[in-house]
C-alpha positions in Angstrom: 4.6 20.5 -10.0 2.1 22.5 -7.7 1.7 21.2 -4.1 -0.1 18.3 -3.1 -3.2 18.4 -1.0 -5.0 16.6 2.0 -8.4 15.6 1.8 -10.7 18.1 3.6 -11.8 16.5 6.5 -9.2 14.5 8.6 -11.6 12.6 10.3 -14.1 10.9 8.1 -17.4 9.5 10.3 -18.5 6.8 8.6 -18.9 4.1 10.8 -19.3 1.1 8.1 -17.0 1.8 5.5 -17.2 -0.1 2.7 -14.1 -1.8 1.8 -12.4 -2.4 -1.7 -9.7 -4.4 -2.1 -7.6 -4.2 -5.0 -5.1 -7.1 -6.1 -2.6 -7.2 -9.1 -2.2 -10.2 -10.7 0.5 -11.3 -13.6 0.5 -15.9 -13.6 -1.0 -16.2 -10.2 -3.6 -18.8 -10.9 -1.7 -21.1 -8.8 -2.1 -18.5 -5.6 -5.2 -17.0 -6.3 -7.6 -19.4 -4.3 -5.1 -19.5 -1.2 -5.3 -15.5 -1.5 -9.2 -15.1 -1.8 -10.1 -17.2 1.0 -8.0 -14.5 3.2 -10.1 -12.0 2.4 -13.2 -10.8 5.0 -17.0 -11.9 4.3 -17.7 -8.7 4.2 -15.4 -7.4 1.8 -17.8 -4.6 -0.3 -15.7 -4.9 -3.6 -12.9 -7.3 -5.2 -10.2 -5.6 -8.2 -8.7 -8.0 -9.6 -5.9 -6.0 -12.2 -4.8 -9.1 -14.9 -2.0 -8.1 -16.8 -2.4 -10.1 -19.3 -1.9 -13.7 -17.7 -1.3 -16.9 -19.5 -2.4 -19.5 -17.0 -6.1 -18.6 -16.8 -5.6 -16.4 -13.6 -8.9 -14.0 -14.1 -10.8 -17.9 -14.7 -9.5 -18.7 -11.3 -10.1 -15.8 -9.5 -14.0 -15.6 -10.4 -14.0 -19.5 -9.8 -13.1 -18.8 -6.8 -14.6 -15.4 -6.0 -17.7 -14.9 -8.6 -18.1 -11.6 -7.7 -14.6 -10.2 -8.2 -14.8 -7.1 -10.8 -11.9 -8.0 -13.9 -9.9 -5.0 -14.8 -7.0 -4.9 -17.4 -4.1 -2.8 -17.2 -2.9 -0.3 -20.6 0.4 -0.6 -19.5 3.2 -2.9 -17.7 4.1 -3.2 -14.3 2.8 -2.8 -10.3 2.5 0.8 -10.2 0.1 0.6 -13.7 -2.0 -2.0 -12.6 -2.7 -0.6 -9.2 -3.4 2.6 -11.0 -6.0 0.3 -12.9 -7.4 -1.0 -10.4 -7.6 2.1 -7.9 -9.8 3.8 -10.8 -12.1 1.0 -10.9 -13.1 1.1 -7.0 -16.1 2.6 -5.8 -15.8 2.1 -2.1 -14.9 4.2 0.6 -12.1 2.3 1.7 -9.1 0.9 -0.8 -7.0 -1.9 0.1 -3.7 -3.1 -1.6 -2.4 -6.7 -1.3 -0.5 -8.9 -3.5 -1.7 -12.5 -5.5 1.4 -14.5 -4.3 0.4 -15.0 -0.8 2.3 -13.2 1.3 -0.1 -10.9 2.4 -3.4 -12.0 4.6 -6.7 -10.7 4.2 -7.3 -11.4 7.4 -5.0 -8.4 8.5 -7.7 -6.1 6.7 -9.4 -5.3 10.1 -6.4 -3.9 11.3 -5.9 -1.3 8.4 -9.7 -0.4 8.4 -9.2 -0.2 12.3 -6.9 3.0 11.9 -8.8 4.7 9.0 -12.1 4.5 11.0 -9.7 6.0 14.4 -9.1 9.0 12.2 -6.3 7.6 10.2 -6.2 9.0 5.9 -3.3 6.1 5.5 -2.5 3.1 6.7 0.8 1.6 6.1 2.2 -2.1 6.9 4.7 -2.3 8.7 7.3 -5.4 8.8 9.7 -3.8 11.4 7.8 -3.0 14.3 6.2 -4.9 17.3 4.3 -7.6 15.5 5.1 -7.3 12.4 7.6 -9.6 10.9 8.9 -10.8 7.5 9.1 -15.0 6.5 10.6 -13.9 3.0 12.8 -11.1 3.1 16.4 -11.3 2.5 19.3 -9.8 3.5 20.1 -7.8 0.7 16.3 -6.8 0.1 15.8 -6.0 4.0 19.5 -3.7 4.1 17.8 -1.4 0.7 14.6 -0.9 2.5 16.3 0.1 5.9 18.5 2.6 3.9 15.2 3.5 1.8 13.9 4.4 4.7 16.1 6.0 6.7 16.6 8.5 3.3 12.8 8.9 3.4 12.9 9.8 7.2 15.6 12.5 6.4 13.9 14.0 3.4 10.5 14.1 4.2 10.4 14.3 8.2 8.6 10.9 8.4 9.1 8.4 11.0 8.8 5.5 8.7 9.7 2.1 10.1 9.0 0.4 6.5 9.0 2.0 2.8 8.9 -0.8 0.1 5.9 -2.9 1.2 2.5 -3.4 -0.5 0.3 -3.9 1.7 -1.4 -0.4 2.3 -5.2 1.2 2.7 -6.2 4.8 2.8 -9.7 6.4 2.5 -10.9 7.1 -1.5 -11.3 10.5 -1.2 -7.2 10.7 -0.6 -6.6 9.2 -4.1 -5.9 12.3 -5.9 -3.2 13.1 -3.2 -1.0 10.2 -3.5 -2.0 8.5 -7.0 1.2 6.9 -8.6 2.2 8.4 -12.0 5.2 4.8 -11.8 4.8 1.7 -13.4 7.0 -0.7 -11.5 8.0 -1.9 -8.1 8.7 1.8 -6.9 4.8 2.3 -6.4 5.0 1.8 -2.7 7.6 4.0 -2.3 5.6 7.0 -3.8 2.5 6.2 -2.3 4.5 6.2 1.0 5.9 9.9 0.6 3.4 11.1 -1.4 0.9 10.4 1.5 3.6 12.4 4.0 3.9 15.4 1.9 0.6 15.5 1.2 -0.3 16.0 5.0 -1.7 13.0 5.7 -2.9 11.3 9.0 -0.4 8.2 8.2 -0.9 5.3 10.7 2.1 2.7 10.3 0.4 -1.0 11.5 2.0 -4.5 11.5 2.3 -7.0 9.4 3.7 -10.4 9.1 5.1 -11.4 5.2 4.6 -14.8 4.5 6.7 -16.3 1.4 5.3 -16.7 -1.7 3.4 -20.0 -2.4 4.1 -20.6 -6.1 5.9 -19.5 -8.9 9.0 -16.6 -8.7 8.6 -13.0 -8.2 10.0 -10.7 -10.8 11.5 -7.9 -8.3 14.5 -7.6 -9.2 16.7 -6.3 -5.9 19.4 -4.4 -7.3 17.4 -3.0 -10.3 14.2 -2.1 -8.7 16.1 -0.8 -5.4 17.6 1.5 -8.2 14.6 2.8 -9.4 13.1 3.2 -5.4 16.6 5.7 -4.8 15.9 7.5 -8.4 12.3 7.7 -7.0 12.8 9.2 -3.4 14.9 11.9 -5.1 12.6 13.0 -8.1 9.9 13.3 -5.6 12.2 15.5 -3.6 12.8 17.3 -6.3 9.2 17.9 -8.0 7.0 17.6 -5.8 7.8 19.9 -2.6 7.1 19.0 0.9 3.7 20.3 2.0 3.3 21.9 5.5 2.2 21.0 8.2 4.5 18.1 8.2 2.8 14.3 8.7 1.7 13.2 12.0 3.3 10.0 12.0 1.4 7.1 14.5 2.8 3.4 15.1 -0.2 1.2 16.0 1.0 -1.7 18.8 4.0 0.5 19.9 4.5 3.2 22.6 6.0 5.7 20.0 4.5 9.3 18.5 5.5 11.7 16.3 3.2 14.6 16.2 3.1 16.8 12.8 2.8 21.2 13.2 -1.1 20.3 12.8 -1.4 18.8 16.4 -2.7 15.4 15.3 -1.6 12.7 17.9 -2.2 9.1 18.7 -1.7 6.3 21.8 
């Protein structure tokens, strides 16, 4: 596979982005109007990704948001229907959070807060000062600890979290990072496709809440499979680009600065 490449400016000046957020959805009718009143006033653009839901979740979600922009998914899965619904957004800004509640809209400001401070990614964070997880268990929070830690190793990251889905980067770093997955692994390439791509990548926290309604279909020991099969075919294929990532934890005194001199408080 040829080498990955960051956007051409680092620093983008636009001082009023506007923001799309993109939300997949499989039987969340149930959690949709919880989700939807999370999300900012000003919020430019809502993607809804239905993958084909039974319980009327797309006549929920424009009940409940009339503007929200319908897309459908070709395929199965997280990674397809955020590849969906990343296609469909035309705003400067793209935002990833889930229908089952455990992520708050009203955390948006913090993500667009590090993109507009010269930030190309913005990653939530569980495990650092003020983040935090209501929902994680033990065996889920060991695997993305280890995940992590592998990540760290391979790719010369600094990562504090690796399998979470609540993330935002600029637009114009789509083509660098877009997931080719279908399942749960999509965070997990995004993550170090976003470091060996030479992004800015700005880790932020984030609390989990637990899911309101219904059951989720990850899978811990199956999906956590496919993450490890993940971290190593992208070792493999797709090589580390230099400079390495400049690495910056938002709300903790900690730094690592990349061979291309980027550095943050």
């Amino acid at each position: 596979m040829g080498r990955l490449e960051a956007p051409a400016a680092a620093r983008r000046n636009i001082r009023s982005p506007k923001i799309s957020v993109v939300i997949p959805a499989l039987n969340e009718a149930d959690n949709l109007p919880h989700v939807l009143a999370t999300l900012p006033s000003d919020t430019y653009e809502l993607i809804l990704v239905d993958g084909d839901s039974i319980d009327g979740t797309s006549t929920v979600a424009r009940a409940h948001y009339p503007n929200v922009v319908i897309v459908g998914q070709s395929g199965r899965g997280k990674g397809d229907a955020l590849r969906a619904g990343f296609a469909a957004c035309s705003g400067d800004i793209i935002v990833m959070m889930d229908a089952d509640g455990s992520t708050d809209g009203a955390e948006i400001q913090r993500f667009v807060a590090a993109l507009l401070d010269g930030a190309d990614y913005a990653k939530g964070s569980r495990f650092m000062d003020g983040g935090g997880s209501e929902d994680i268990t033990f065996l889920r929070s060991a695997g993305n600890r280890l995940f992590c830690w592998l990540v760290n190793r391979l790719y010369k990251t600094s990562y504090t979290d690796l399998c979470y889905g609540y993330n935002a980067f600029w637009r114009n770093a789509l083509p660098a990072i877009v997931s080719d997955c279908s399942g749960f692994e999509v965070e997990t390439v995004l993550n170090v496709r976003a470091a060996k791509a030479g992004l800015r990548v700005v880790e932020v926290p984030s609390v989990e809440h637990p899911r309101i309604h219904g059951r989720s279909n990850l899978r811990p020991v199956r999906d956590g499979l496919r993450v490890l099969r993940t971290i190593l075919r992208e070792r493999e294929h797709r090589p580390l680009s230099e400079p390495a990532v400049a690495i910056d934890i938002v709300g903790a005194d900690v730094e690592v600065v990349g061979a291309d001199g980027f550095g943050g408080a």
